[in-house]
MARTI-199404 format. One record per residue (C-alpha): residue number from 0; residue in three letters; x, y, z. Coordinates in nm, 2 decimals, decimal comma, always signed. Layout:
N
@n->NUM res->ALA east->X north->Y up->Z
...
END
This chain:
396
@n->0 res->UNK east->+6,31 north->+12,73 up->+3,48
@n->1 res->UNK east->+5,99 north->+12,84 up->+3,49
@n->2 res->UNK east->+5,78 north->+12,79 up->+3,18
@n->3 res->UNK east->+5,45 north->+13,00 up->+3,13
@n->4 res->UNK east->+5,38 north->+12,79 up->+2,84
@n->5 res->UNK east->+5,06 north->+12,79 up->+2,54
@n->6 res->UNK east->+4,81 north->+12,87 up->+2,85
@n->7 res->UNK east->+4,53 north->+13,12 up->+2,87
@n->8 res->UNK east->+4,59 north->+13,49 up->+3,00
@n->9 res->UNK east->+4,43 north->+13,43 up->+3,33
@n->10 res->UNK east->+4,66 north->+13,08 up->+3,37
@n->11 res->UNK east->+4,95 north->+13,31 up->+3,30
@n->12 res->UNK east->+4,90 north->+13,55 up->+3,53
@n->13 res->UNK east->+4,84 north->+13,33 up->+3,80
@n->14 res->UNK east->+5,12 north->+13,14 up->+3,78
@n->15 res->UNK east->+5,35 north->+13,43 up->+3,66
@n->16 res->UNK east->+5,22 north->+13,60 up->+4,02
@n->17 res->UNK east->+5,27 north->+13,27 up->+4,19
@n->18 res->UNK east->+5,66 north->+13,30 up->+4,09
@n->19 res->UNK east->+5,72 north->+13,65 up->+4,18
@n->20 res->UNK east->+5,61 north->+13,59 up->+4,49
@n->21 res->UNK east->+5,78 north->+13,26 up->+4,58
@n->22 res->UNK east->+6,10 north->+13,46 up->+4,47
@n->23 res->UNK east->+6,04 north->+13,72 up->+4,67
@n->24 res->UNK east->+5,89 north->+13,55 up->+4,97
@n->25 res->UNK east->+6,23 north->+13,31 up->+4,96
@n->26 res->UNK east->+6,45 north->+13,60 up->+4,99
@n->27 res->UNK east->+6,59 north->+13,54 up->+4,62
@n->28 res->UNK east->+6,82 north->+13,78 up->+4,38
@n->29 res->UNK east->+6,69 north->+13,67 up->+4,06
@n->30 res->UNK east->+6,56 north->+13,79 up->+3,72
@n->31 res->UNK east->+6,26 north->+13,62 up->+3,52
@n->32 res->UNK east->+6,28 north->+13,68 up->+3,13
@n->33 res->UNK east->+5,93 north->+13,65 up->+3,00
@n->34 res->UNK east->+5,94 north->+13,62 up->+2,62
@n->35 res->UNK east->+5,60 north->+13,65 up->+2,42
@n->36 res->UNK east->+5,56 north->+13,67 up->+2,06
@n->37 res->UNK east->+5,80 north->+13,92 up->+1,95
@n->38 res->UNK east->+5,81 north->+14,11 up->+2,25
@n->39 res->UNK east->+6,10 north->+14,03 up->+2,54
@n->40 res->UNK east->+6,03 north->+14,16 up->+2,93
@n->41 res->UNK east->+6,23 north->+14,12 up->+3,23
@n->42 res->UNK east->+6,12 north->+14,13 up->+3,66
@n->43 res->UNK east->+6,37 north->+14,17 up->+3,84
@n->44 res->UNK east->+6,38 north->+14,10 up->+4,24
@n->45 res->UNK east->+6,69 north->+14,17 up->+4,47
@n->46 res->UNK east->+6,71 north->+14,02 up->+4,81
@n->47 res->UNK east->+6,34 north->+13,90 up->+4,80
@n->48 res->UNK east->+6,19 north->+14,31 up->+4,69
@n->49 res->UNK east->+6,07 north->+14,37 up->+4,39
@n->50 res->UNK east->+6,26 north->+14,65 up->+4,21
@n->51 res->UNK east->+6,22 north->+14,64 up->+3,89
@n->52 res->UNK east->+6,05 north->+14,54 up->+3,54
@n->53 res->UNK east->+6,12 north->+14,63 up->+3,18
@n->54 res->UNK east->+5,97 north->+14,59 up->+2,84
@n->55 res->UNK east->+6,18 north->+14,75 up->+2,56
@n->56 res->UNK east->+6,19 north->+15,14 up->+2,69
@n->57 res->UNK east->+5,92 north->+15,10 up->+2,94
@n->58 res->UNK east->+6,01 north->+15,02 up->+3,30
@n->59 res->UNK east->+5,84 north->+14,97 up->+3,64
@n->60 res->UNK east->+5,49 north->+14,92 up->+3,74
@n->61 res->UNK east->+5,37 north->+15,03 up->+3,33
@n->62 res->UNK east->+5,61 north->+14,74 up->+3,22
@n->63 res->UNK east->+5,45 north->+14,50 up->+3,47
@n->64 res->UNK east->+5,10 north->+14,56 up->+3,42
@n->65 res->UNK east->+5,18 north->+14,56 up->+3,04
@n->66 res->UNK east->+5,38 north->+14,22 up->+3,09
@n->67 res->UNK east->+5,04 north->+14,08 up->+3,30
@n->68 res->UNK east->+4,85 north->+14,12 up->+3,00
@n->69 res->UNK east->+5,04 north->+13,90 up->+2,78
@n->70 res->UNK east->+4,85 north->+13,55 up->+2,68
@n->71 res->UNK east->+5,04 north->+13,24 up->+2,62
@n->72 res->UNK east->+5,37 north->+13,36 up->+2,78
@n->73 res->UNK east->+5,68 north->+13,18 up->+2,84
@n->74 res->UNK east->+5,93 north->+13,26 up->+3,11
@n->75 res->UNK east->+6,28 north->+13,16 up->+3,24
@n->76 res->UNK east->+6,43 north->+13,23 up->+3,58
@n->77 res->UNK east->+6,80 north->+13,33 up->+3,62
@n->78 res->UNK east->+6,96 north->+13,38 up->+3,99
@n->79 res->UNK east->+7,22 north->+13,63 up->+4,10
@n->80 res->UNK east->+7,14 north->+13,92 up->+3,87
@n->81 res->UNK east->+7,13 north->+14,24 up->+4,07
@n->82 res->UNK east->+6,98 north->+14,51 up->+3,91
@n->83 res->UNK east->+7,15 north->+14,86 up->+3,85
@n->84 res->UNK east->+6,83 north->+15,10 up->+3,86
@n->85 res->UNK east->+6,51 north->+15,05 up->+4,06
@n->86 res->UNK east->+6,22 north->+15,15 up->+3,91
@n->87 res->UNK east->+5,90 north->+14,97 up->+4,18
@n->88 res->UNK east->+5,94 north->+15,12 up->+4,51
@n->89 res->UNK east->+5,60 north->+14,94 up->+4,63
@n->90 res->UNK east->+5,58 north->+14,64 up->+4,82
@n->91 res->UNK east->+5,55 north->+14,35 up->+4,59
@n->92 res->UNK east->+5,21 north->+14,24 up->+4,81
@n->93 res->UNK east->+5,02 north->+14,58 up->+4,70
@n->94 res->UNK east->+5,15 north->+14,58 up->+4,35
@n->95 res->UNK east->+5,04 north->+14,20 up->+4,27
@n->96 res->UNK east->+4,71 north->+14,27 up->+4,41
@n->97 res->UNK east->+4,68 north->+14,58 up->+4,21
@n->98 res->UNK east->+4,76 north->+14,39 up->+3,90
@n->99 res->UNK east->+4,54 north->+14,12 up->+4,01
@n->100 res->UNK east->+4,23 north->+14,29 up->+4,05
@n->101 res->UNK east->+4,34 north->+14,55 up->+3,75
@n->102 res->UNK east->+4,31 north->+14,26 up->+3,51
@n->103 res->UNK east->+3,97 north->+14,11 up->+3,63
@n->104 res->UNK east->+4,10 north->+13,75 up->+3,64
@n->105 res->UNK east->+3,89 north->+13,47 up->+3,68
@n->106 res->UNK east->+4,02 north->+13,42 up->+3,99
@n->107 res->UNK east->+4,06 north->+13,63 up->+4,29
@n->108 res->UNK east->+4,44 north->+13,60 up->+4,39
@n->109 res->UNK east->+4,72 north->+13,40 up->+4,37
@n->110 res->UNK east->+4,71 north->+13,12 up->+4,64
@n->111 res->UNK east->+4,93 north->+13,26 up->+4,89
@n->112 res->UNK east->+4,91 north->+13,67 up->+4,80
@n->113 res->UNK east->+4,76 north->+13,86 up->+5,14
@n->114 res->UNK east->+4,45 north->+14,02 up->+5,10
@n->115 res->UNK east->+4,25 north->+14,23 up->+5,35
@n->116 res->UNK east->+3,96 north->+14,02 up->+5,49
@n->117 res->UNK east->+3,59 north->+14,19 up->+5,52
@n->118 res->UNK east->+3,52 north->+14,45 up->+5,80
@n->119 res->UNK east->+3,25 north->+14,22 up->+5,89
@n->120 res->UNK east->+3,44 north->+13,91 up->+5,94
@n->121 res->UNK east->+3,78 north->+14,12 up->+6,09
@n->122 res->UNK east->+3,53 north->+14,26 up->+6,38
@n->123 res->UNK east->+3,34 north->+13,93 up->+6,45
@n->124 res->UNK east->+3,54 north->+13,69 up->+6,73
@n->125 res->UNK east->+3,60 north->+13,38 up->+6,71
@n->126 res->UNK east->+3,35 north->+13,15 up->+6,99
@n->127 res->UNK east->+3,58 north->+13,14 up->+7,27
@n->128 res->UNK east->+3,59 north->+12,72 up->+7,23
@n->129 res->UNK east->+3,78 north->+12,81 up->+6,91
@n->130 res->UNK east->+4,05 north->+12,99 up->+6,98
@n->131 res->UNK east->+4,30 north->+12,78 up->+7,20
@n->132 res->UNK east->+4,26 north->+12,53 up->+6,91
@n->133 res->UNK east->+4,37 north->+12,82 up->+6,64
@n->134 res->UNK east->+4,62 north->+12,95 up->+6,89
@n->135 res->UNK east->+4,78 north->+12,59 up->+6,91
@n->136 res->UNK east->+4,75 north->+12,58 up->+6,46
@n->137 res->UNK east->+4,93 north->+12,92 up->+6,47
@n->138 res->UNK east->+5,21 north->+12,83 up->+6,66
@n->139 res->UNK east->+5,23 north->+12,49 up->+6,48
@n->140 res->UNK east->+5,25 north->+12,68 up->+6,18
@n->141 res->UNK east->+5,54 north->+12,93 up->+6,27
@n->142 res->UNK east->+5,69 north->+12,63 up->+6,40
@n->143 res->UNK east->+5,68 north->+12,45 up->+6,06
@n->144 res->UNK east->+5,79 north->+12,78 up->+5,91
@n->145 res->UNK east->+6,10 north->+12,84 up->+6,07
@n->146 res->UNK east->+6,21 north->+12,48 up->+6,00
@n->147 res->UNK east->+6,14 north->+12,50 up->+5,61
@n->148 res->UNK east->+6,38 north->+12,91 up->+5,66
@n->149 res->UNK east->+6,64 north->+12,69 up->+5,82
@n->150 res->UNK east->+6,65 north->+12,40 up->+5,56
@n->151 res->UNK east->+6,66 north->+12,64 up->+5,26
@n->152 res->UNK east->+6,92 north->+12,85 up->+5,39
@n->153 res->UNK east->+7,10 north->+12,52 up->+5,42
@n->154 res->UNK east->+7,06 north->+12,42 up->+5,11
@n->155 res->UNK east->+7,15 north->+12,77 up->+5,00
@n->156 res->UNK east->+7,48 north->+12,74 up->+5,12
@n->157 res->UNK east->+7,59 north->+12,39 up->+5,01
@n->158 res->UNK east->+7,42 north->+12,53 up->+4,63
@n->159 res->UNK east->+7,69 north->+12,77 up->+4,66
@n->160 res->UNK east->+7,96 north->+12,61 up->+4,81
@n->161 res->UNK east->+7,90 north->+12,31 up->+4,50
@n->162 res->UNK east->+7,86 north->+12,56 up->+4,28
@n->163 res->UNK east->+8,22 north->+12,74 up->+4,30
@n->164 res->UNK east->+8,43 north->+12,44 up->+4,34
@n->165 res->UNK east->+8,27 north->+12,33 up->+3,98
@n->166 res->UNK east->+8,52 north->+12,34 up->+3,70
@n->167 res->UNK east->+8,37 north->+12,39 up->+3,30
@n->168 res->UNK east->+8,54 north->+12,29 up->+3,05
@n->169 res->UNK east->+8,50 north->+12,52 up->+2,68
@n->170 res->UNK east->+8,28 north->+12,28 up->+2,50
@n->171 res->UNK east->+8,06 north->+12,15 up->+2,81
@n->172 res->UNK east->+7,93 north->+12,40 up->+3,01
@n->173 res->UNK east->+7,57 north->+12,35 up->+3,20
@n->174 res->UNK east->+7,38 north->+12,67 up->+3,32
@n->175 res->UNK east->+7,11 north->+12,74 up->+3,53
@n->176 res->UNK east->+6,87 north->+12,75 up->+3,28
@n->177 res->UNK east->+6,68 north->+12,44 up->+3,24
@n->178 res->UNK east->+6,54 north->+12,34 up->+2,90
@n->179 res->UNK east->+6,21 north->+12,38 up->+2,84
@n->180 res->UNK east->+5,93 north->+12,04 up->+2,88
@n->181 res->UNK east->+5,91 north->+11,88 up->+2,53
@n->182 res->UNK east->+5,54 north->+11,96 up->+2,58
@n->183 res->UNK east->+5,55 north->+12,32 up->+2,56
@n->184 res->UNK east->+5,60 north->+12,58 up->+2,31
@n->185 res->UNK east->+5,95 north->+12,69 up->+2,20
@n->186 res->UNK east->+6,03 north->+13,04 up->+2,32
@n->187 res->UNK east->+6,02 north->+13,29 up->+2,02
@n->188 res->UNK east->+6,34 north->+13,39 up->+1,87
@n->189 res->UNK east->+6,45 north->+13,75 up->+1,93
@n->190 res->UNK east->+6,36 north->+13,99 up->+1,68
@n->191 res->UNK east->+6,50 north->+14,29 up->+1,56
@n->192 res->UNK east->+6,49 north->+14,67 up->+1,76
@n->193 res->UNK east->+6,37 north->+14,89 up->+1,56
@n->194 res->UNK east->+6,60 north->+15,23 up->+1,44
@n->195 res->UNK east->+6,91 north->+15,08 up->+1,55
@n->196 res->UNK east->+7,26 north->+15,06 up->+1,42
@n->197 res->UNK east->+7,19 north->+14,71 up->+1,34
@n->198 res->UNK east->+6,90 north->+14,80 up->+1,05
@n->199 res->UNK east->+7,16 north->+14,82 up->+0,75
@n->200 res->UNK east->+7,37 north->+14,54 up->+0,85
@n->201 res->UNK east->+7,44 north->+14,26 up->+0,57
@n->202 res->UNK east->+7,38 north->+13,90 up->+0,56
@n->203 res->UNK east->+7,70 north->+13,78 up->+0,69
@n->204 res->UNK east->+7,56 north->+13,94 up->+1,06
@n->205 res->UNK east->+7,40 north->+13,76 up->+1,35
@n->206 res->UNK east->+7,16 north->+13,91 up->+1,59
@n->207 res->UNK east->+7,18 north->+13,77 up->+1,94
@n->208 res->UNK east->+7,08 north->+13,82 up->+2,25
@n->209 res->UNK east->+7,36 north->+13,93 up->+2,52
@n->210 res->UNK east->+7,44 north->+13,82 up->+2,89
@n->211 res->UNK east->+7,77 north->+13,93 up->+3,06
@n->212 res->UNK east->+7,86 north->+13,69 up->+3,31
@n->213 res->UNK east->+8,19 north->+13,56 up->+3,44
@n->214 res->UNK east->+8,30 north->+13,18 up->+3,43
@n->215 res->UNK east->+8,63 north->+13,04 up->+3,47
@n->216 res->UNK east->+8,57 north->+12,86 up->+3,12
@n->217 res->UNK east->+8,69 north->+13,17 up->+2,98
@n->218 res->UNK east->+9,02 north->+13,07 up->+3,10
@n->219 res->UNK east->+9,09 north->+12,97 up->+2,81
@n->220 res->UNK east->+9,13 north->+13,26 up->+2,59
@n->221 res->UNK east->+9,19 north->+13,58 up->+2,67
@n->222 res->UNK east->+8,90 north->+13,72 up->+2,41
@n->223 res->UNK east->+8,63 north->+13,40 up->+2,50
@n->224 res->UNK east->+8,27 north->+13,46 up->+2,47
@n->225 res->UNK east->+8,01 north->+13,19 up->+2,50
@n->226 res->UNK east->+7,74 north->+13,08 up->+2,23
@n->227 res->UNK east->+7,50 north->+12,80 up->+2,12
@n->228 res->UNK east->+7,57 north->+12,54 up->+1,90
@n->229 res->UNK east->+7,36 north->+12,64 up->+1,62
@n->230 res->UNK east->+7,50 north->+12,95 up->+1,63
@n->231 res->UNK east->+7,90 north->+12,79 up->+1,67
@n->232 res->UNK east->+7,81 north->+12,57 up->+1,39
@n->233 res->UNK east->+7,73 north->+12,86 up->+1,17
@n->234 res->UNK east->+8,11 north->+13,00 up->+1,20
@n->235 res->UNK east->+8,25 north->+12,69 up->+1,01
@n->236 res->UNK east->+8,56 north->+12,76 up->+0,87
@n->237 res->UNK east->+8,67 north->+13,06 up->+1,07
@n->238 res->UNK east->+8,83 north->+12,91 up->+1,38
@n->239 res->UNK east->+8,55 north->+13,06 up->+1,61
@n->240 res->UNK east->+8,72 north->+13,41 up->+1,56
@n->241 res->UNK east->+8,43 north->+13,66 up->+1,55
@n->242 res->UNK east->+8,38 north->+14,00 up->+1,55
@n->243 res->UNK east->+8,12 north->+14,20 up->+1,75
@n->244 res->UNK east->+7,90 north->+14,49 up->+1,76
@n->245 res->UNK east->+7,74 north->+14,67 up->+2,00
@n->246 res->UNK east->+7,44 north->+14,86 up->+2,04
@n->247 res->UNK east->+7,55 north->+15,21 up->+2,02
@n->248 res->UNK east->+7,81 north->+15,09 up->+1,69
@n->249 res->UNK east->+8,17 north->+15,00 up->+1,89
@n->250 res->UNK east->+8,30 north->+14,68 up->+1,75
@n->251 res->UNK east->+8,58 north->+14,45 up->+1,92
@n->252 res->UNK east->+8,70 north->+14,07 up->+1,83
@n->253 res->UNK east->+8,62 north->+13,81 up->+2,04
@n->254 res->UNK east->+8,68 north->+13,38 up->+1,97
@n->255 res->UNK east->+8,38 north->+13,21 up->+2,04
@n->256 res->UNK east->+8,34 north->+12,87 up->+2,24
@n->257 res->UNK east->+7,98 north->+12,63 up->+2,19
@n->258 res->UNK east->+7,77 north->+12,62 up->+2,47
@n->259 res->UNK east->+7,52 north->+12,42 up->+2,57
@n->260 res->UNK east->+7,21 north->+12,64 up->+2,59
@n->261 res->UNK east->+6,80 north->+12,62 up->+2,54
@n->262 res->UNK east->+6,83 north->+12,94 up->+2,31
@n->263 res->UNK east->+7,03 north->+12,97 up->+2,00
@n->264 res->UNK east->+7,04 north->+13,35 up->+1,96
@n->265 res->UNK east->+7,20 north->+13,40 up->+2,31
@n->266 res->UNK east->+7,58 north->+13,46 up->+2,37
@n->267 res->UNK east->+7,76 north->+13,48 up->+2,67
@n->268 res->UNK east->+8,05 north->+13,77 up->+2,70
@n->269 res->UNK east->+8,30 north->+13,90 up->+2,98
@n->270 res->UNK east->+8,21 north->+14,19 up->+3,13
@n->271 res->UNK east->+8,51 north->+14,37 up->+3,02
@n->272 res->UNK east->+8,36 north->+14,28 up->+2,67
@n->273 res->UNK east->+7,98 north->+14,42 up->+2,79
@n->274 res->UNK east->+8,14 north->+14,77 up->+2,87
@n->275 res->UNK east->+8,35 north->+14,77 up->+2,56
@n->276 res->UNK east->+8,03 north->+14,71 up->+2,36
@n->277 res->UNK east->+7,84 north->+14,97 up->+2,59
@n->278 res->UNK east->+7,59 north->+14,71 up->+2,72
@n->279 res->UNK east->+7,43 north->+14,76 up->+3,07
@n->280 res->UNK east->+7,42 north->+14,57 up->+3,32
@n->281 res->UNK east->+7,09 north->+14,49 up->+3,37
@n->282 res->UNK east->+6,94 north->+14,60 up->+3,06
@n->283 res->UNK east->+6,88 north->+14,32 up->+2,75
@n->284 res->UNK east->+7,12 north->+14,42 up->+2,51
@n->285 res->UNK east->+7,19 north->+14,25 up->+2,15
@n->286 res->UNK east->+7,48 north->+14,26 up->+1,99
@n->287 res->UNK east->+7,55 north->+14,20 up->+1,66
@n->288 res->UNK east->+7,82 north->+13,92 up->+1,51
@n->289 res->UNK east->+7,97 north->+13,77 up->+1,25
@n->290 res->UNK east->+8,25 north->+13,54 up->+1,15
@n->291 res->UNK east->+8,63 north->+13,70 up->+1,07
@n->292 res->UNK east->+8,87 north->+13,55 up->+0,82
@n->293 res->UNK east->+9,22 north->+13,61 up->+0,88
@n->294 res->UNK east->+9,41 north->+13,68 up->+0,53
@n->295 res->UNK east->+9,60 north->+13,29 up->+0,48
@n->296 res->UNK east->+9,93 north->+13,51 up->+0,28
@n->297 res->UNK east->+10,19 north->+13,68 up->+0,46
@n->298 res->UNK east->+10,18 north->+14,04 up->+0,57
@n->299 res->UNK east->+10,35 north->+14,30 up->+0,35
@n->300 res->UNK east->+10,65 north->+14,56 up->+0,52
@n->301 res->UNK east->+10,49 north->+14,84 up->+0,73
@n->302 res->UNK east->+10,63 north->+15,09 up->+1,05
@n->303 res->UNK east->+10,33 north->+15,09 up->+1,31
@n->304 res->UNK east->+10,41 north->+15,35 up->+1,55
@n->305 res->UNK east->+10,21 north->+15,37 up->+1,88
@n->306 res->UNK east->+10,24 north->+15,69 up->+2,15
@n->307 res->UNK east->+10,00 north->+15,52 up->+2,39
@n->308 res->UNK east->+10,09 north->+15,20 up->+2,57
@n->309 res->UNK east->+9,82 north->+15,05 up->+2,84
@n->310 res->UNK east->+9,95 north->+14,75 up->+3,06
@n->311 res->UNK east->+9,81 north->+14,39 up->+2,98
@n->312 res->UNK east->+9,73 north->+14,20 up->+3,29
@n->313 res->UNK east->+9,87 north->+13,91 up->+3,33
@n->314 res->UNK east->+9,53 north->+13,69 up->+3,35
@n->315 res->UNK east->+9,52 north->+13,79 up->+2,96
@n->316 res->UNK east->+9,83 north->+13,71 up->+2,83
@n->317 res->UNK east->+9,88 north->+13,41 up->+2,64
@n->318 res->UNK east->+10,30 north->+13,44 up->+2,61
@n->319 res->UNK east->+10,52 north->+13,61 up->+2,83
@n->320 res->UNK east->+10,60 north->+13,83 up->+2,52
@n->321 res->UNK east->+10,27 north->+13,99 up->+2,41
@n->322 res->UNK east->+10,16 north->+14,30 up->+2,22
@n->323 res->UNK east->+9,77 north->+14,30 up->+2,25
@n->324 res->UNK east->+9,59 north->+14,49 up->+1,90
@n->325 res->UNK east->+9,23 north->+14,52 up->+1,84
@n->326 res->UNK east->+9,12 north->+14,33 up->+1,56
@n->327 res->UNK east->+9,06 north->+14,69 up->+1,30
@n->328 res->UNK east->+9,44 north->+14,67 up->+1,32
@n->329 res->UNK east->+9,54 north->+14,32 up->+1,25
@n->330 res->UNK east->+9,26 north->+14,29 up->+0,96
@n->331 res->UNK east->+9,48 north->+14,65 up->+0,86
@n->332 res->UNK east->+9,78 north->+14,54 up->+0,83
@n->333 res->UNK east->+9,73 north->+14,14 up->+0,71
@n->334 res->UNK east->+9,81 north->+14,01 up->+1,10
@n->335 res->UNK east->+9,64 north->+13,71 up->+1,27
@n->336 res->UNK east->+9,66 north->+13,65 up->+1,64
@n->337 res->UNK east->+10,03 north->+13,43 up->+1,72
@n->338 res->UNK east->+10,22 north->+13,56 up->+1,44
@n->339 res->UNK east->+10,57 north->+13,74 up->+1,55
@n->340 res->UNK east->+10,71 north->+14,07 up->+1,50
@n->341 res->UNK east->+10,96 north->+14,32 up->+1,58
@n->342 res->UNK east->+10,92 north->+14,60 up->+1,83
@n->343 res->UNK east->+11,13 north->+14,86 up->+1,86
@n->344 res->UNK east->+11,12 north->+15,07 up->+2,23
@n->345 res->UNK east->+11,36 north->+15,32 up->+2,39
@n->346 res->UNK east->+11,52 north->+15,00 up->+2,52
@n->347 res->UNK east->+11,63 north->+14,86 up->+2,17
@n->348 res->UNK east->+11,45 north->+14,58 up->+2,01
@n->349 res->UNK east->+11,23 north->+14,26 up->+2,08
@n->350 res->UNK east->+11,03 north->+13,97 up->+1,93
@n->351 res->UNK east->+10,70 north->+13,99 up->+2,03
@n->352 res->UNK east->+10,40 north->+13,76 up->+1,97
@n->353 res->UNK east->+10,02 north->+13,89 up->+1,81
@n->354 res->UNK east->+9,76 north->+13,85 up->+2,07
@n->355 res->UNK east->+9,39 north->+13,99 up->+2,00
@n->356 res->UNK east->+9,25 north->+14,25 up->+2,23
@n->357 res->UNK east->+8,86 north->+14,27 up->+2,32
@n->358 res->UNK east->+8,89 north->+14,65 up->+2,29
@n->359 res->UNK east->+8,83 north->+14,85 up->+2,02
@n->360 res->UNK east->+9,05 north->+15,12 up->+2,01
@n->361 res->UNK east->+9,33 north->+15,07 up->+1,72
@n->362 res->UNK east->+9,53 north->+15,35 up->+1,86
@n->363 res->UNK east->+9,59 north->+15,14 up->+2,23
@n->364 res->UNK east->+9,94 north->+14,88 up->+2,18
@n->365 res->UNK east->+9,93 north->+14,63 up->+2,52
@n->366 res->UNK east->+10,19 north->+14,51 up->+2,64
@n->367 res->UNK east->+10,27 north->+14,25 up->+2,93
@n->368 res->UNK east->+10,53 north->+14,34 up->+3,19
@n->369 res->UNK east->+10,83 north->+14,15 up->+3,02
@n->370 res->UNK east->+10,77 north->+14,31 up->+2,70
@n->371 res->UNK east->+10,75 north->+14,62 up->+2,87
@n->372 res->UNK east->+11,08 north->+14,62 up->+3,06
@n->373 res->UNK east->+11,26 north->+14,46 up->+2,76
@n->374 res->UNK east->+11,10 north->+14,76 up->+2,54
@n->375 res->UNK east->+11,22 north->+14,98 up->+2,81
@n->376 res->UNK east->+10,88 north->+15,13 up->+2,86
@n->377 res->UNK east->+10,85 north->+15,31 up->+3,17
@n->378 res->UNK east->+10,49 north->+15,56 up->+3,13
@n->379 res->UNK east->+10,18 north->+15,53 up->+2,90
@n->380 res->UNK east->+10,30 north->+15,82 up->+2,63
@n->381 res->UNK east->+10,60 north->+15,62 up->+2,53
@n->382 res->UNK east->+10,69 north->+15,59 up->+2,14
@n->383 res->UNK east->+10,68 north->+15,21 up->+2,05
@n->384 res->UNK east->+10,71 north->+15,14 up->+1,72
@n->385 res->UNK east->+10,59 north->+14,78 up->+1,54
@n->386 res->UNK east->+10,81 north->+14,66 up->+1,25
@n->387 res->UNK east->+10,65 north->+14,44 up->+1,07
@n->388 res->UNK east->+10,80 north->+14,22 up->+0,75
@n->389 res->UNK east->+10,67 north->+13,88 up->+0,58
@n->390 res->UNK east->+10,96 north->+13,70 up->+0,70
@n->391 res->UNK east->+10,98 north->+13,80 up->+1,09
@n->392 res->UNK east->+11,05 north->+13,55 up->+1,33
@n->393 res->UNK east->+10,99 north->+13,53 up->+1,72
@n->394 res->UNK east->+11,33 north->+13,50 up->+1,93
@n->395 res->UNK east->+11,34 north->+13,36 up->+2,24
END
């Protein structure tokens, strides 16, 4: 990580250039997060361009020169996130030295950012004593060059070869993101976007920052998500079983797992979760979430009767009998994820177990394949119909 830290504009800027261009001279995919007061920005670089920046609704070259001006920043860098729109066509050389010279920094340049020399000095030769010696520094220099490609691209590779044969566990998982020196000034925690669905929401709700990403800790449970400890710690009492909304109002349940992580209003979510809750995938997203209590008496005597059955991969199910709900329906009805029931098909009948879905529709039943042959459920409009009593028992 990168850390902009309590510095003065013109330190900022310089170093903040100094980054872009490293990334971008190194060939990287990456995304820096520049957090200052209570605004939150984002640069984006794919394959070692620059393509994009973004602060709040305000993207490309207005976003960047607006980020430059920013004193006292802080920054993180995060590899790997490619970018869905590209909004800076320009090479990054020309807009850095735009921005440079746009904000009348103490200094000229960043160390290493090309600029055009005078006409005076480009037309004037070197002596001719001088110029075998500057040939030889040249080709000493491309020699070095090459060498330093080769090594990183060799490092590259063993990064990523390391990096997929790691396996995380649920309650110990170490990301890229490196905490911030003790030294330096805590990022600032993410505030509230103004006329959203999130305005009217009551004390029992947390506002957090998203990231989908994809992690075989989420192996786990079907419905995993990722968050800090702080914010783990505030679910006492609930199992981690959580519920979640997104920006645009769609709500799903989710279990939450604690997380190592530098930032405690961050969670982590499958990407199957980031589409449910309509988040982008490049865009910084919050989502809203608080902490579900599953009713601790038994459910009372209802029919359920679904007309629309969706598959349930096998990756998601947590018994070879399952019938996936979203969590509107089980809070409905008095259900908690593992409790048995009775499902009735054009097959006959059969014990199936509760699992939570991270979809929101209440109308969707899922059902893994042997519940689905055993239910005698051949298309999606099929009439399945959930019996469900206080004293139901699962059958093997």
């Amino acid at each position: 990580m990168r850390d902009g830290g309590p510095a003065s504009a013109d330190s900022f800027r310089v170093r903040l250039a100094a980054e872009i261009q490293r990334l971008c001279q190194a060939g990287e995919t990456a995304r820096l997060r520049i957090l200052h007061e209570d605004r939150l920005g984002m640069v984006v670089i794919e394959d070692g361009r620059l393509v994009h920046a973004q602060v709040l609704d305000t993207a490309g070259e207005a976003a960047l020169e607006e980020i430059f001006t920013w004193e006292g920043a802080a920054w993180e860098t995060l590899y790997g996130f490619r970018p869905a729109k590209r909004t800076i066509t320009r090479p990054y050389q020309q807009v850095l030295r735009d921005l440079v010279q746009g904000t009348r920094m103490a200094v000229a340049a960043p160390p290493e950012i090309e600029t055009a020399p005078p006409a005076a000095e480009a037309e004037a030769a070197p002596p001719p004593m001088q110029r075998p010696r500057r040939l030889l520094l040249a080709a000493l220099g491309i020699a070095v060059a090459a060498v330093v490609v080769w090594f990183i691209g060799q490092l590259e590779k063993r990064r990523g070869a390391i990096t997929r044969a790691v396996h995380w566990t649920a309650r110990h998982v170490e990301t890229r993101v490196t905490p911030p020196p003790e030294t330096a000034a805590p990022p600032p925690s993410i505030t509230r976007v103004v006329s959203t669905v999130f305005d009217d929401l009551g004390p029992e709700w947390m506002l957090l920052e998203a990231y989908h990403i994809w992690l075989p800790v989420f192996s786990t449970s079907a419905v995993s998500v990722l968050v800090s400890r702080d914010v783990f710690s505030a679910l006492s009492g609930s199992g981690g079983w959580v519920e979640l909304m997104g920006p645009f109002g769609a709500r799903i349940g989710a279990r939450a797992f604690a997380v190592r992580s530098p930032y405690r209003r961050t969670i982590y979510l499958r990407p199957s979760m980031a589409e449910a809750l309509g988040i982008s995938a490049d865009g910084i997203s919050r989502v809203a979430l608080r902490a579900v209590r599953w009713p601790s008496s038994s459910p009372g005597m209802a029919d359920v009767e679904f007309t629309f059955i969706r598959r349930l991969p096998e990756s998601y199910c947590e018994h070879p009998l399952v019938a996936g709900l979203a969590l509107a329906t089980l809070l409905r009805y008095g259900l908690r994820p593992g409790m048995p029931l009775l499902a009735e098909g054009p097959a006959g009948y059969q014990s199936l177990r509760i699992q939570l879905m991270d979809r929101g529709n209440p109308a969707e039943l899922w059902l893994s394949r042997l519940a689905r042959e055993a239910l005698g459920v051949t298309s999606r409009w099929t009439r399945v119909v959930l019996h469900i009593r206080p004293t139901a028992e699962l059958y093997p």
